[in-house]
N, C-alpha and C positions, 0 to 999 in steps of 0.2 A: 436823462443823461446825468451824469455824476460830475461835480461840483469841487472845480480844484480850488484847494485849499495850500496858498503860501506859503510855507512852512517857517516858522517863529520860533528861533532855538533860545530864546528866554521865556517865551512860553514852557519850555522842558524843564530847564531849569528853574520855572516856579515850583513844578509841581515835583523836582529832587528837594526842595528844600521843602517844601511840605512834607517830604515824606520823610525828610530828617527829624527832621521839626517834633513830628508824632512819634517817631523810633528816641529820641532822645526823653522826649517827655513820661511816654512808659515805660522807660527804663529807669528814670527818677524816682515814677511816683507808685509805680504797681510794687508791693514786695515779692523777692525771690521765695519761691516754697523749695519743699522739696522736692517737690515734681518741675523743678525749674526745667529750662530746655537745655542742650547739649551745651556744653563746654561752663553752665555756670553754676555757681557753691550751694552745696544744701544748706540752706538755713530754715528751721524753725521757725514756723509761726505764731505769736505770742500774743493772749489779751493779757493784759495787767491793768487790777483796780485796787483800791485799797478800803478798807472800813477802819471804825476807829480801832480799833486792837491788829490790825496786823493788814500788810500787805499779799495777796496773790496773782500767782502766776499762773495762766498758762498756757500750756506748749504742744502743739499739734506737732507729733512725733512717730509717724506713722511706720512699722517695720524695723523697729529698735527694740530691741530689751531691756528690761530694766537694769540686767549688769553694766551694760555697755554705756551707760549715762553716767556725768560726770556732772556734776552742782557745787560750786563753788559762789561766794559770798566775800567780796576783799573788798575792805573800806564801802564805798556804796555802788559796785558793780557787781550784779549779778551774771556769773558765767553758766552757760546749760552746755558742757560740751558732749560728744557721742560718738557712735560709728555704726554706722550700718553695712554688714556682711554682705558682701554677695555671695547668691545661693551659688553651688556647683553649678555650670553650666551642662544642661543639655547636649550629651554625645549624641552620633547621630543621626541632627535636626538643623533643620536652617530656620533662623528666627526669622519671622515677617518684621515684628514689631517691637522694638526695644526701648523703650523707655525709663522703666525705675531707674534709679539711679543707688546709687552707691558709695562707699567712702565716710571720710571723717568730715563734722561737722563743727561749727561753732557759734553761739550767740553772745553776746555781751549786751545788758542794758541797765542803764543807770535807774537805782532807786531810788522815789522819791522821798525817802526818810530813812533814818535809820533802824535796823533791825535787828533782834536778836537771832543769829544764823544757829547757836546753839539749840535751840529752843524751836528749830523751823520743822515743819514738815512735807516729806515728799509721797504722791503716789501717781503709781500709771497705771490707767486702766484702760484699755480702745485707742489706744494710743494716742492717748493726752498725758502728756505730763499734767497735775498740781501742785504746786510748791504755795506750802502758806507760811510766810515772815512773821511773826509775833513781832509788832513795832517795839522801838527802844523806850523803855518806862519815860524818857524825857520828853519824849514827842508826843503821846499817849493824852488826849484830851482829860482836863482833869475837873469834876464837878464841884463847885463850891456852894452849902449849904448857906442860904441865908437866912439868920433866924433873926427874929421881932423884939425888940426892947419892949419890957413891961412896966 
């Protein structure tokens, strides 16, 4: 026989705020791509490391052209902005499943030294952006010989 069970309506509400709790926290800490889900911004996903002579970037930017990119360098924020086309839609056809997304884009992030943007270079290939910063001669590790009294 089946086993009544009291019902505990703060028992529910623990388990709404757990579920907030987890919806809030991956919403913090996971980044948006651009396969984000409905209603949220295409953003670029970025590594940046740096060596001694120059900073790079780069930028998972999948179904963009290289025209449609836009690289900007002001004071010490790098901007990668774009757009991504939607194809003609399909006459004819009922989509099952629509996901890619579409629209303008934009990143900003701040670099960690300064760089000479004249002097940078950009390529996409498989749709990754590289962008390489030649650091600014000041910040540029500088070797000092030391030589031996005789």
């Amino acid at each position: 026989m089946a086993e009544l069970v009291r019902w505990d309506p703060f028992r529910e509400m623990i388990s709404l705020r757990e579920a907030m709790d987890r919806l809030l926290d991956e919403a913090f800490t996971r980044p948006l791509s651009l396969n984000a889900g409905e209603g949220l911004a295409l953003v670029p996903q970025i590594d940046m490391y740096q060596t001694n002579d120059e900073v790079v970037v780069k930028a998972t930017i999948p179904g963009v052209k290289p025209e449609d990119l836009h690289i900007t360098v002001s004071g010490d924020v790098l901007t990668i902005r774009g757009e991504i086309k939607e194809e003609e839609e399909v006459k004819d056809a009922t989509y099952l499943i629509r996901e890619r997304r579409y629209g303008t884009f934009s990143r900003s992030v701040p670099l960690p030294v300064p760089v000479v943007a004249d002097k940078a270079k950009a390529e996409f290939e498989n749709g990754v952006l590289t962008l390489t910063l030649p650091k600014a001669e000041e910040v540029r590790p500088k070797t000092i010989e030391v030589k031996a009294k005789k």
